[in-house]
N, C-alpha and C positions, 0 to 999 in steps of 0.2 A: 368930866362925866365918866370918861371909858379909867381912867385911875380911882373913881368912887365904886365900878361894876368891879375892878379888880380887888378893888380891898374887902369889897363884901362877899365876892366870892373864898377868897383867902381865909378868911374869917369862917365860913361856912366849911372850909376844907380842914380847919384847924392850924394854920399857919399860910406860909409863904414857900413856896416851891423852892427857892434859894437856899433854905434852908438845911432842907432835907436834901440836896443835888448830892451831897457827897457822904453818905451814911456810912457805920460802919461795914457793912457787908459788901462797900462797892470796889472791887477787884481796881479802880483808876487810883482810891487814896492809901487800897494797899503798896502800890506801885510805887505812887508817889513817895511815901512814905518810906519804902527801902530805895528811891534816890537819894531823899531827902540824907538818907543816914549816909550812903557811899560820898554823898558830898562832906560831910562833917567828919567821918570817922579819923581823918587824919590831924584834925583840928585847926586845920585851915581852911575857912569858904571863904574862895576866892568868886571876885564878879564874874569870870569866864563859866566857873563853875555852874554859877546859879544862873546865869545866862542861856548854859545848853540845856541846865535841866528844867527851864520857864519853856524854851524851845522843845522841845522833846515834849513835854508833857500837851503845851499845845498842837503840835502835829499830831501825835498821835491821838490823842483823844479829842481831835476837833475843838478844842477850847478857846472861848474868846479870853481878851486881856484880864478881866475882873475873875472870869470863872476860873482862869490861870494861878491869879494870884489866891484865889478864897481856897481852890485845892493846894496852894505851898505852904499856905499858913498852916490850913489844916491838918498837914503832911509832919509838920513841923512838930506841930501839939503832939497829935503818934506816936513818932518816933521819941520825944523826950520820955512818954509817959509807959513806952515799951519794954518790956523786962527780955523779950529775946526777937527772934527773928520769925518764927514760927508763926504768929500771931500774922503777919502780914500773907508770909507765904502757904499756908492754910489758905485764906480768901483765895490770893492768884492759884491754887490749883483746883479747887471749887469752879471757881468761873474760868479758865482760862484751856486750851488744847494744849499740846506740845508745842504748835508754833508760837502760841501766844506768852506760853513761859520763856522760851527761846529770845523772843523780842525783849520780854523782862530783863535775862541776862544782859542783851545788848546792847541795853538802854542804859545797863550799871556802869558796862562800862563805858561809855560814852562820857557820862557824868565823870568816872575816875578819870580817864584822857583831858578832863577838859582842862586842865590846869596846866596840861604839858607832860605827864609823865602818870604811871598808875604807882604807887606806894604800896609797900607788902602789906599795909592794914587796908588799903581799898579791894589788893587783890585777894586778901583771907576773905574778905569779906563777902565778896561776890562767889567766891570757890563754895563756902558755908551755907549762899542763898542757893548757888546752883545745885546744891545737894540735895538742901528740903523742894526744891522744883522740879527735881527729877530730871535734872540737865546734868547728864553724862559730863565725864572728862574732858571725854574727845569733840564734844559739840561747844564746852566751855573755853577749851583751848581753842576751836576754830575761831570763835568769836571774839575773843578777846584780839589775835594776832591778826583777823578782819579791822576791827575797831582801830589797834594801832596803827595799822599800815593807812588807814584814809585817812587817822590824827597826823600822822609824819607826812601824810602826801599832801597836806593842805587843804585837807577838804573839810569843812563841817559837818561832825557828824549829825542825824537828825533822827 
């Protein structure tokens, strides 16, 4: 009965709210979407890799298992169909403060750490996002040599 109340309301709203959870304008699958690429940019996705970025992306944005994975596919389609960087980091400075672009950077790199080590094409890459986010030098360098020092201390980062 309450799955017969749900589909007729869905139907009255024009679809299914799943659907729509991660649209373009939503500041979570531009995010996702520039992990998505720090994970790949070196041509190797390793399982640690996509491990912290399933982790990361559910801490932070509160996501259960399904909603996790529907925004990494999502993330995924993005990124391939993406001609630069802008296009993501546009959205996150629309919605996001300084500290929330901040966390952006630090989430990139967590995702580059997660392999063991950060690669000059993960670190151009994050350097080029912190540029269009309006994240200084000095705040990208603190955060990268943060990130490293908890990947070498054994902690995971999250």
């Amino acid at each position: 009965m309450f799955r017969t109340l749900s589909d007729f309301i869905s139907d009255i709203t024009g679809g299914h709210r799943e659907a729509a959870a991660f649209d373009e304008s939503d500041y979570r699958l531009a995010a996702a979407a520039l992990l998505v690429h720090v994970m790949s940019i070196d041509g190797a996705v390793t399982p640690e890799e996509r491990d912290v970025l399933k982790t990361i992306l559910a801490g932070r944005f509160a996501l259960d298992e399904a909603e996790t994975e529907q925004l990494v596919e999502l993330a995924i389609a993005k990124d391939a169909e993406a001609v630069d960087l802008y296009a993501f980091t546009s959205v996150l400075n629309r919605a996001l403060d300084e500290e929330g672009r901040l966390r952006i950077v630090e989430m990139m790199f967590e995702v580059a750490y997660a392999d063991g080590g950060l690669s000059e094409f993960e670190d151009n890459l994050v350097w080029r996002a912190a540029e269009l986010l309006n994240v200084g030098s000095r705040d990208r360098i603190r955060i990268r040599r943060e990130v490293r020092e908890e990947t070498e201390g054994g902690d995971t980062p999250v």
